[in-house]
N, C-alpha and C positions, 0 to 999 in steps of 0.2 A: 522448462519443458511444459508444452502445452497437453491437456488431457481432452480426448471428444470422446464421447458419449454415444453408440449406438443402441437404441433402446427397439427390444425385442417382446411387443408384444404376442407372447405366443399361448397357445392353448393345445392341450391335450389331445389327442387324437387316436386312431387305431393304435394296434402295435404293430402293424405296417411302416415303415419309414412313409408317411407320407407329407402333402405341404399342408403346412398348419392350419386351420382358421385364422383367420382375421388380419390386421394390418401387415405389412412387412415391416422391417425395420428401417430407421427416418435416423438422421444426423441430428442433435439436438443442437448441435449450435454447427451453422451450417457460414461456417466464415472461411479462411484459405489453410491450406493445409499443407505442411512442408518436412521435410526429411528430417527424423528424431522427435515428432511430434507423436504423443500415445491416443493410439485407438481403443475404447473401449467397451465393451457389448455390457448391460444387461437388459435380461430375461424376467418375464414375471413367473416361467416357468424353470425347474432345474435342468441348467445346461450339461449334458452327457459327453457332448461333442464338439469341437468346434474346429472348423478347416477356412486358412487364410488363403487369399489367390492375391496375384499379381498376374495385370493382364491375361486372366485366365489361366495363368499356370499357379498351381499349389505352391506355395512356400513355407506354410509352418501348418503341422494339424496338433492339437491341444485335445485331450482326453481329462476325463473326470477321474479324480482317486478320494478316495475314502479315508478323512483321517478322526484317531479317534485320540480328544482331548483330554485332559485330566480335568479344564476346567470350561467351565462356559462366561463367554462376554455377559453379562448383563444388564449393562447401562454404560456408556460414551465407548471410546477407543475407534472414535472419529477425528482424531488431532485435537489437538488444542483449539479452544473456542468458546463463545457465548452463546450456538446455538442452543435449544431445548435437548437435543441429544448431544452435548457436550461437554469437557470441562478444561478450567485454566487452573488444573492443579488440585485435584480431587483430595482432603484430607479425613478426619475423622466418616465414621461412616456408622449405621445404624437401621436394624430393621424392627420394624415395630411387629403387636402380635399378629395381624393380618398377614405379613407380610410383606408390606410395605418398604421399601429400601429409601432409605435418606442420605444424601450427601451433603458433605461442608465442602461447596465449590467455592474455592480460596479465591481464586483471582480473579471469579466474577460475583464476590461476597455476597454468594447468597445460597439456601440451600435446596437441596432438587428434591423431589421425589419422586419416585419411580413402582408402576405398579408391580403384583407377582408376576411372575412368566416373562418378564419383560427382556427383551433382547439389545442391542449394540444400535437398532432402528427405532428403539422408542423413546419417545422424546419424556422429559422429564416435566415436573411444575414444577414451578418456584412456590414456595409455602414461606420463606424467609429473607429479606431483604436489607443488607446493611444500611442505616441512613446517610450512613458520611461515602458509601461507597469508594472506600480505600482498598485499595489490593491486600488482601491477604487479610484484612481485619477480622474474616471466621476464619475457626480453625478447631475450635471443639465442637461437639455434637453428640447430646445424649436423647434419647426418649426414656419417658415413664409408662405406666400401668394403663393410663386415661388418655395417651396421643398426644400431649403437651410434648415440643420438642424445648429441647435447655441450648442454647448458642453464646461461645466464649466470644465478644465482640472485644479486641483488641483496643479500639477507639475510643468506647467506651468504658473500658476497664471496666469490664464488669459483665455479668453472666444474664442474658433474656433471655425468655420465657416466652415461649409463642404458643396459643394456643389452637387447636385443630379451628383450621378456618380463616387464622388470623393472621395476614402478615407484617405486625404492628407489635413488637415485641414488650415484654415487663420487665426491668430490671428485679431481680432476684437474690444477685451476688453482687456487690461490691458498689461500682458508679459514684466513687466519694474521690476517684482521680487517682491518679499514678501513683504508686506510694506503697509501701509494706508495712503498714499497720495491717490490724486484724479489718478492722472494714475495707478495706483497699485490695488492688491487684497491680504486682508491678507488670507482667503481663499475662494474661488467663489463657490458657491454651485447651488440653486434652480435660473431657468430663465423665463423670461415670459417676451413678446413684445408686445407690444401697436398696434394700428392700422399704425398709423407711420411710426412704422420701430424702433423705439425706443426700445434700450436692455435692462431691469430691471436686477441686479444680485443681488440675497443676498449673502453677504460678512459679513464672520467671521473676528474676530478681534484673529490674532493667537497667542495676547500675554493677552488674556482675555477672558472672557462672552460676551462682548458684540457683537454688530455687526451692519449694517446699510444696506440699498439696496440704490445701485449705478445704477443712469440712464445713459445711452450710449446712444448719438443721433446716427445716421447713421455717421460711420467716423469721427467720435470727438476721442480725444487724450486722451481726461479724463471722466471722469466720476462726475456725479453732485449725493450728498446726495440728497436723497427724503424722506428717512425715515428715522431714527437714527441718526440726525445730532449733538445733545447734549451727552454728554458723560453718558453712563449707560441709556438713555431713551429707548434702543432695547436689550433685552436679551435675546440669542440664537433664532434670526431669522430662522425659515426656510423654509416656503413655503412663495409666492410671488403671487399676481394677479393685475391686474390692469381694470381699467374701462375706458367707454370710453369720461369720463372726467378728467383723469389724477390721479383720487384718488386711491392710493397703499394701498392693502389690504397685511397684513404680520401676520402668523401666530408663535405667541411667545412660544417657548418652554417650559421654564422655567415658564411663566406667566399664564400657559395654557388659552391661548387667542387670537382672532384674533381685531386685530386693524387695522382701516382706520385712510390714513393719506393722509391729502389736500395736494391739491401743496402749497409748502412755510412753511408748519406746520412743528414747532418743537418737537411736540407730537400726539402721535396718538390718535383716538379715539377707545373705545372698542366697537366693532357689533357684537363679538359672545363671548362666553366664561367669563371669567374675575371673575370666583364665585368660586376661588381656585381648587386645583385639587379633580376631585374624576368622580365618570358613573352616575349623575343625567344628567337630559335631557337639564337642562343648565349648564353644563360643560364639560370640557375638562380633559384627562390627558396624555400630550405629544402631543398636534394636530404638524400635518405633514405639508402636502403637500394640498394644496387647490385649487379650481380653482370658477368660477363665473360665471351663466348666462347670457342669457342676458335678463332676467327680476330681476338682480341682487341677487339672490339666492346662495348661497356658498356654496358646497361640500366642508367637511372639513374630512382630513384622521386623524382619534381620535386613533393614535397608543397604546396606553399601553389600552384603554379602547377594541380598536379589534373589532371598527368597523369604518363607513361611517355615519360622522352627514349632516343633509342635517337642511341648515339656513334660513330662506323669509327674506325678506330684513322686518326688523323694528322690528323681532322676539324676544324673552326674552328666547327663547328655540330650542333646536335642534330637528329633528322626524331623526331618525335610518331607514337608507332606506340598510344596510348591515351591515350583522355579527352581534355583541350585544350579542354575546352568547357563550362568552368565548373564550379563544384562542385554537386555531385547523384546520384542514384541513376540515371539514364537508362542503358541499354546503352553509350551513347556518352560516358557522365561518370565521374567517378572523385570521389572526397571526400577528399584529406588521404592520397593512398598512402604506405606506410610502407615497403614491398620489396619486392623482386623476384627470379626465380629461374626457372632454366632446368633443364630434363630433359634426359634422358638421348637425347631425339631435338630438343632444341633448342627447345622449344615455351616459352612465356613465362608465367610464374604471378605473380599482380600482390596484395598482400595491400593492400584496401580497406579505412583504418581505418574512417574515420567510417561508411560504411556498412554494417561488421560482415557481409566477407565477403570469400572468394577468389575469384579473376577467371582464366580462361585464354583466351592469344589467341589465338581460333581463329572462324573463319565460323560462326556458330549460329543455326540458323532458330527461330525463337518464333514459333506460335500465340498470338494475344493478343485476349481478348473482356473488356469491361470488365462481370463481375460481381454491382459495387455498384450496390445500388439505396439512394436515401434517400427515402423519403414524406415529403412535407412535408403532406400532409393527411388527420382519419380518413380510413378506408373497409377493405375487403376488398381485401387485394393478394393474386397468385396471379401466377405464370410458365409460359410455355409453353417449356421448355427444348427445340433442337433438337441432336440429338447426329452430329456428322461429316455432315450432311446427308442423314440415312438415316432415324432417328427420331425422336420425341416425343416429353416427358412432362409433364403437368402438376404443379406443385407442390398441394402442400398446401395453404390461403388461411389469411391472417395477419390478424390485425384489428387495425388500427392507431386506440388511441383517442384521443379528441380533447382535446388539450393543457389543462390546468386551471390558470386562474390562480388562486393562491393570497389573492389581494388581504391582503397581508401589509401590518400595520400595528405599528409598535413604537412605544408609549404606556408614558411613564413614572409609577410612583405619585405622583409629586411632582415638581412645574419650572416655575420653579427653589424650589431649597431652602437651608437654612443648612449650611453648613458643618459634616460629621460627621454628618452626617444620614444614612444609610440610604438606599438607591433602590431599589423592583422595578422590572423592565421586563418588559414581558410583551406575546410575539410576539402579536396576532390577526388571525387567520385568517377568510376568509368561508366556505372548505369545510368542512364537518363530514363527518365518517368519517373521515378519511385522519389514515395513520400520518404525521405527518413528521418527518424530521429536523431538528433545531434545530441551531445552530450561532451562539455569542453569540461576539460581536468588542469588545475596547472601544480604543478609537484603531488599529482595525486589525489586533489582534493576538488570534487564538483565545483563547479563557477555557475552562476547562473547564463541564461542565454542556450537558443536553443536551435539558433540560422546555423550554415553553415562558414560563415565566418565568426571569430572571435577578438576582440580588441583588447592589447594586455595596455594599459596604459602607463605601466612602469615593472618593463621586465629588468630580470635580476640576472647575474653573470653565473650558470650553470641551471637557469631552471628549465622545468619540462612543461611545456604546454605538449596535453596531448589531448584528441578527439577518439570518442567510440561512435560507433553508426550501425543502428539497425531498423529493421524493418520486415518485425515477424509475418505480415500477413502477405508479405511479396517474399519469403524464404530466402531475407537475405543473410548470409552467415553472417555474424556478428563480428565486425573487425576494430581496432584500434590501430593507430599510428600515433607518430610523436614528432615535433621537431624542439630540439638539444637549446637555449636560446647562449650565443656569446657576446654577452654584454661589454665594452669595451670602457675605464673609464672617461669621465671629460678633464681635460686641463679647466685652471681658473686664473684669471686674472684677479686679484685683490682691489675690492674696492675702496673709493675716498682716498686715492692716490694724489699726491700733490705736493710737486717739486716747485722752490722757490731760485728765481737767480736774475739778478741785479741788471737792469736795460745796459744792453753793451754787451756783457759777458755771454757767456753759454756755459751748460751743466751736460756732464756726462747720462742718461736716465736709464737706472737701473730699477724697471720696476719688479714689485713682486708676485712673482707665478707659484704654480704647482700643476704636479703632473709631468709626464715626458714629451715635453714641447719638441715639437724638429723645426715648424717654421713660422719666421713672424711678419707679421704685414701692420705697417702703423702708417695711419693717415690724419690729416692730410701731409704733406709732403714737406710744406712750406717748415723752411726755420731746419729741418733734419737734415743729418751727416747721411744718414743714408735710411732705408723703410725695408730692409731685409733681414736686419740684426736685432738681439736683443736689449745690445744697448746702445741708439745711437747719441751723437751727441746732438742738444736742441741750442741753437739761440735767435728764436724768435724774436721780432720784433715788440711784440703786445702779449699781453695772457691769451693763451690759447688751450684750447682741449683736442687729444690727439686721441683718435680711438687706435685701442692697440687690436687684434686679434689672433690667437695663437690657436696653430693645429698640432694635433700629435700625429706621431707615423701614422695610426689607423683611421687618420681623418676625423677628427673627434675636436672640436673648436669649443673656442670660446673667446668672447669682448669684453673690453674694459675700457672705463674714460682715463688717461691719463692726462694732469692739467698739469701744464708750466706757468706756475705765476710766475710775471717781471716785475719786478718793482723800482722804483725809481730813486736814488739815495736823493735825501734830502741835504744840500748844506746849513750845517747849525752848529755853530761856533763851541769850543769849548772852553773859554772864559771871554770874561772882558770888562773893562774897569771905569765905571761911574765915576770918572772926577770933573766930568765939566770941559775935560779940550776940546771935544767934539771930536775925536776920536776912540773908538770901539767906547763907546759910552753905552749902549743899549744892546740889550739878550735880547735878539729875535733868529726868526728863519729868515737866512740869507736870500736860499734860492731853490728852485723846482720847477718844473715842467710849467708852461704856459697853461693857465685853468686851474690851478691849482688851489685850493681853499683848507686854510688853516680852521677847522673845525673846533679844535679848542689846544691852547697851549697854558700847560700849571703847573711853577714853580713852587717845592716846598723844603725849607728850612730841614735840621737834623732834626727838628724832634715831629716831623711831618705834619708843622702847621704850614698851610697855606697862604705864600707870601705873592701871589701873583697870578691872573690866569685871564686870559683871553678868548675870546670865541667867535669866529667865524671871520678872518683876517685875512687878508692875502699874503701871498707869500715875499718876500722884500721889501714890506714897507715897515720902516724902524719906527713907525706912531703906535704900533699896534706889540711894542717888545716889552721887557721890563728894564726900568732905570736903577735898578738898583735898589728902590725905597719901597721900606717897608711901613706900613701906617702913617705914611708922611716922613719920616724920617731915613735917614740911608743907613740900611741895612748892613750887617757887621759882615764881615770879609768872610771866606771861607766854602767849602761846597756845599752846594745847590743840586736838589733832584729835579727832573724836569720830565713829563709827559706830554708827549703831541699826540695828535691825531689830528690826520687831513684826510680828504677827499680829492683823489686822484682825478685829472681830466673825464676818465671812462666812468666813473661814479664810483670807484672802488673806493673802500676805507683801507688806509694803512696807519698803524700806530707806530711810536717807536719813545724810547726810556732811554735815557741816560743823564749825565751829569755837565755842572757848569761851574765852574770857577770863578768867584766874584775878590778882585784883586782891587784893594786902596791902596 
C-alpha cells in the first residue's frame, strides 16, 4: 500500500473560519495514484477538522478527540530503523542527572541519546559505536555520577567505557575472550553500578543456562561472583540492581522471579515473583530489566505478560502501573518491555521492544484526528482541512484512476511435452501500453528474468510455472496465473548394441528398449524381414548399421544405432599329420573370402610355449602353415592351441581360437 503525503502549511488566523495565510497544500510526491492507495494530510498547525470530497461531493468528515495517556512517547516509535529518531530493538536504557535519556540500540549497535523534553520527532546522537558492528552486540548500559556511559559489548566480551564526548570506547571489564574465569565474560549483558563506582554485569554462561553477575571494583582485573556463584543456582539472569547495602537484586528468566542476594550468599532469596509463570498479580512471565527505589520499591519489565509490575518492599504481589492490556502499540499497551529506569526526580522510563520506542509515565494529553484517507474508487479527491477551529484550507485535488485488470494469462509453447524438451511460457496481457513488471515463479520459487516470456529448459512432470504482473503507477490490480506443466516420459534405445551372424545366415534382432514403445521404424531397409516390428529378422549382405527409432503413444521418440556384424567363417582344419606323403602334412588356413590377409597365426604346445607363428600370410597357401617341427625336430603328437587373426577384405579384424590335432 502506497502512502502520499499532503502537506498543509497552515497558520493561525481570526477565530472566524477563515482561508488561512500562506501556501495551500502540494502533493509531495506527485506520481500516479490508484484505488487503495493512502492519502495523508499533515499540518504545521493542529488539525480540528477535516472534510474528504469526491468530485465535489463529501464522503468522509474526520473530527478531532482528546485522548489523554498514561504515558508519553519520548524517543523512537517511528518503526524499526537506523534513522536518528529510531531503533532496531531498543534494550537497556538510562537517564543521566541532567536529564539526558540514553539508549542501547541493539541492532543498530550503537547508543542514542536523547535531550529533556524530547518527543517521538527528536532525533537522537550517537555517543557510542560498536567497532565490529554486529547486530545486537550492545545490550547493557549504565551511567555514573561524571557522564561516563559503561556498554556490555558482546564481541568483545567485555564491558567499555565511553567518556562524555567520546565515541571511542576503554575496556573496563573483561576483553581476555569468551571464557568463565573471573577475568572473562561468557556473555556480558544488563549493568548497573553501586554508589562506589563498583560495576555489576550479568554474565551468561555460553556454553549453558546458566549465568552469574560479576562485580568490577574500580580497576580490578577480575571480577568477583556476587550472585550465581554454585553451579545452576542462576538461570538465565537478566536484569541487575543493586542497593545501597550491597544486596544484588537479579531478575531470573527462566524462574520468572526476582531474587536478593546478600554479600557472600550462595543462594538468592525470592522478593517478587517465584509462583510459576502466568499474569496473576504475583507473577511473572519472562521479567526483564528492573530497577529500585530508593524507598526500595522494584519496577520490574514483566515482558511476555506486556506490562510494568511495580514491587513495596515486603509485598506478596505486584500493582501494574503500565500496559496490562495485551500486546500492542495503544497509549495503554506495551509489546515485549525490555527495562526500566527511574530519574533523578523518580519519574519512570519504560524501553518498549517490539514497538521500537521509550515510554515515560507521566499524564499526556494527545490531540488525535485520524488523517488517513484510502479511495477505493476513481474520481477527484480534494480536503477541506480545519485548523484549531479558527481556519481553512483546501487541498490540492488528486486524481485517483481506475484500477486496470490485467487479464493475465500464462500459455505454455508446448503441454504436455517429452521429456528434455524445452518450454516458453509467455505472460499475456489484454492492456497494451503498459510497462509491467514480470516476475516468473516455477513451484513457487522466483526465477530470474523479467520479459514477458520465460524459458524452462528442463521442465519436470507436475511442475507450476507461474507469472505475477504489476504495474503500480498505471493502477494495475495485481494478478497471477499458472500453467500446470505435463511432462511425458522418453522411450530409450540402448546403446553399443551389436549383433553378430555368419555371411549367408540371418539373426532374429532383438534389441534393447525401455519405456512404452507403440511404434518402430528401422532403417535402412536393406537386408530386413520387415521396418515396422520390433523384431525383424536381418541378413544382410556386409556389416551394416541400422538406425532404429522408437515412439511411445504420446509421441515421445528416441534413436539408436543397431549394428549387424557378418563375419565370414574361416576354413581351418582340425588335425593333420606330418609324415611326409604329401598329404594333409601342413596346419594352415584352407580358405576365406578373396583379400583376405592372415595377420598372424601361433601355435602353442600344453604348457603354452610357443611352437609356431606366422604373420601376414595369405590365406591357402600351405608355405606359410606349420609342418609339424618344433626347433628342427618333429614335434611329439597330441593337441595343439592355435590363435588367428586376419583382416577381412573391408579392413575389419576378426580373431578366432581353437585347437589342432597333430597325428603320427
Amino acid at each position: 500500500m502506497k502512502v502520499y503525503f499532503f502537506l498543509a502549511l497552515l497558520l493561525i488566523g481570526s477565530s472566524a473560519r477563515t482561508q488561512c495565510p500562506g501556501e495551500v497544500v502540494s502533493l509531495l510526491d506527485p506520481g500516479y495514484h490508484c484505488p487503495g492507495d493512502t492519502l495523508s494530510l499533515v499540518a504545521s498547525g493542529p488539525i480540528s477538522k477535516i472534510v474528504w470530497y469526491k468530485d465535489g461531493e463529501i464522503v468522509r468528515t474526520d473530527t478531532a478527540s482528546t485522548i489523554i495517556s498514561p504515558v508519553a512517547i519520548i524517543a523512537g516509535g517511528n518503526g524499526q530503523g537506523a534513522a536518528a529518531n529510531q531503533f532496531a530493538g531498543p534494550w537497556q536504557i538510562a537517564v543521566d542527572a541532567n536529564g539526558y535519556l540514553y539508549v542501547s540500540d541493539g541492532g543498530n549497535t550503537r547508543i542514542q541519546r536523547f535531550p529533556p523534553g524530547s518527543t517521538s520527532r527528536t532525533p537522537g546522537t550517537t555517543v557510542a559505536v560498536s567497532p565490529q558492528r554486529n547486530e545486537n552486540s550492545y545490550s547493557g548500559l549504565v551511567l555514573d555520577g561524571n557522564g561516563n556511559s559503561y556498554v556490555s559489548d558482546a564481541d568483545l566480551d567485555a564491558v567499555q567505557k565511553f567518556a562524555p564526548g567520546n565515541t571511542i570506547g576503554v575496556t573496563v571489564a573483561g576483553g581476555n575472550g569468551s571464557g568463565w574465569a573471573a577475568n572473562q565474560f561468557g556473555t556480558p549483558e544488563t549493568l548497573c553500578l553501586d554508589a562506589a563506582g563498583n560495576l555489576y554485569v550479568v554474565d551468561l554462561n555460553t556454553f549453558g543456562f546458566d549465568g552469574r553477575v560479576q562485580k568490577w571494583a574500580p580497576g580490578a582485573a577480575a571480577g568477583v561472583t556476587v550472585a550465581g556463584a554454585s553451579s545452576n543456582s542462576l538461570i538465565q539472569p537478566v536484569g541487575v540492581a543493586v542497593d545501597e547495602g550491597g544486596n544484588v537484586y537479579v531478575s531470573e528468566l527462566w524462574d520468572s522471579r526476582i531474587t536478593k542476594w546478600a554479600p557472600g550468599a550462595n543462594n538468592g532469596v525470592v522478593v517478587a515473583g517465584g509462583n510459576d509463570s502466568g499474569n496473576a498479580a504475583n507473577q511473572f512471565n519472562y521479567p526483564r530489566g528492573i530497577c529500585r527505589a530508593n524507598d526500595g520499591t522494584l519496577y520490574v519489565a514483566d515482558s511476555r505478560n506486556h506490562r510494568i509490575q511495580k514491587w513495596a518492599p515486603g509485598a506478596t504481589e505486584g500493582v501494574t502501573v503500565a500496559g496490562g492490556n495485551g500486546p500492542g502499540n495503544g497509549f495503554n499497551q506495551l509489546y515485549l518491555p525490555d527495562d526500566v529506569c527511574l530519574d533523578s526526580e523518580g519519574k519512570l522510563y519504560i524501553s518498549d521492544l517490539v514497538n521500537q520506542r521509550i515510554l515515560k509515565l507521566q499524564q499526556t494529553i494527545y490531540t488525535y484526528i485520524d488523517s488517513l484517507f484510502v479511495p477505493r474508487s476513481p474520481g477527484v479527491y480534494t480536503a477541506v482541512v480545519t485548523i484549531a477551529g479558527s481556519c481553512s484550507l483546501t487541498t490540492n485535488a488528486v486524481i485517483i484512476r481506475a484500477a486496470v485488470d490485467p487479464g493475465l494469462r500464462v500459455l505454455a509453447s508446448a503441454n504436455p511435452v517429452c521429456s528434455g524438451t524445452p518450454v516458453v511460457a509467455n505472460a499475456i496481457t489484454d492492456s497494451i501500453g503498459l510497462q509491467y513488471a514480470f516476475q516468473w515463479l516455477v513451484n513457487g520459487a522466483p526465477v530470474a528474468g523479467s520479459s514477458a516470456a520465460y524459458t524452462e529448459p528442463h521442465p519436470t512432470n507436475g511442475e507450476v510455472i507461474a507469472c505475477s504482473v504489476n504495474d503500480a503507477p498505471a493502477c494495475v490490480t495485481p494478478a497471477v496465473d499458472s500453467v500446470v506443466m505435463t511432462v511425458n516420459p522418453l522411450p530409450a534405445v540402448a546403446s553399443d548394441q551389436v549383433f553378430s551372424v555368419a555371411h549367408g545366415q540371418s539373426i532374429i534382432l532383438t534389441p534393447a528398449l525401455s519405456g512404452d514403445v507403440a511404434t518402430y521404424s528401422w532403417s535402412p531397409a536393406a537386408g530386413l524381414s520387415a521396418t515396422g516390428i520390433a523384431d525383424p529378422v536381418a541378413d544382410p549382405e556386409n556389416t551394416i548399421d541400422y538406425q532404429l527409432t522408437v515412439t511411445t503413444a504420446e509421441g515421445c521418440k528416441d534413436s539408436g544405432s543397431i549394428e549387424v556384424y557378418v563375419f565370414i567363417p574361416l576354413n581351418i582344419p582340425s588335425a593333420f599329420t606330418p609324415n611326409g606323403d604329401g598329404r594333409n602334412d601342413v596346419f594352415y588356413v584352407l580358405g576365406g573370402p578373396a583379400g583376405l590377409i592372415i595377420k598372424e597365426l601361433a601355435v602353442f604346445d600344453r604348457w603354452g610355449v610357443r611352437v609356431f607363428q606366422a604373420h601376414d600370410a595369405p590365406a591357402g597357401d600351405r608355405s606359410y602353415g606349420w609342418n609339424g617341427q618344433e626347433g628342427g625336430s618333429p614335434a611329439p603328437a597330441g593337441t595343439y592351441v592355435y590363435i588367428l587373426s586376419v583382416r577381412l577384405p573391408d579392413g575389419r579384424q576378426q580373431q578366432s581360437k581353437g585347437t589342432v590335432l597333430l597325428i603320427r
